[in-house]
C-alpha angles and dihedrals in degrees: 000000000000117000121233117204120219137208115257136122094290091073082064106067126072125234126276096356126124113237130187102254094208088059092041102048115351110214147117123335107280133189132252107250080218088051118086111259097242088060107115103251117262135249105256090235081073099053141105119209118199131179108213120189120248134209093233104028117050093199088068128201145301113219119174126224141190115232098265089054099035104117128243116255117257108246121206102306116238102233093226111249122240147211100268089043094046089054093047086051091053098046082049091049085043092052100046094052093038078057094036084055092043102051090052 
């Protein structure tokens, strides 16, 4: 089965980033998928949309969530440093004070 994407208001959003839901797709009060489900649904003005990725569509998926689950949005990632790159970063350290004591 191939999958065919279609156009609606999901293409929009950008992922992993909390939108308002009342500005995204106005509609009935909805629940917070962090939220109990015996919890009474929420206005959608206080609501968080947030298109998350997922492994088998890649247009991914719009959960909605209240304001103390909403997730926080991802900053610029840190790519982790290794070994080969720490080592780089201390013979570098090493050189410029072995230049800043030089040039004294």
């Amino acid at each position: 089965m191939k999958f065919r994407s279609s156009s609606d208001w999901r293409e929009a959003l950008a992922f992993e980033t909390p939108m308002l839901a009342s500005e995204i797709v106005p509609g009935d009060p909805c629940r917070c998928v962090g939220c109990a489900a015996t919890t009474a649904p929420f206005e959608r003005t206080d609501l968080w949309a947030v298109k998350h990725r997922h492994p088998n569509d890649p247009a991914g998926f719009v959960r909605f969530y209240c304001v103390a689950h909403r997730p926080v949005p991802a900053s610029a990632a840190v790519a982790p440093v290794g070994r080969r790159e720490t080592a780089r970063l201390e013979r570098a350290h090493v050189v410029a004070q072995a230049l800043a004591g030089r040039n004294q």
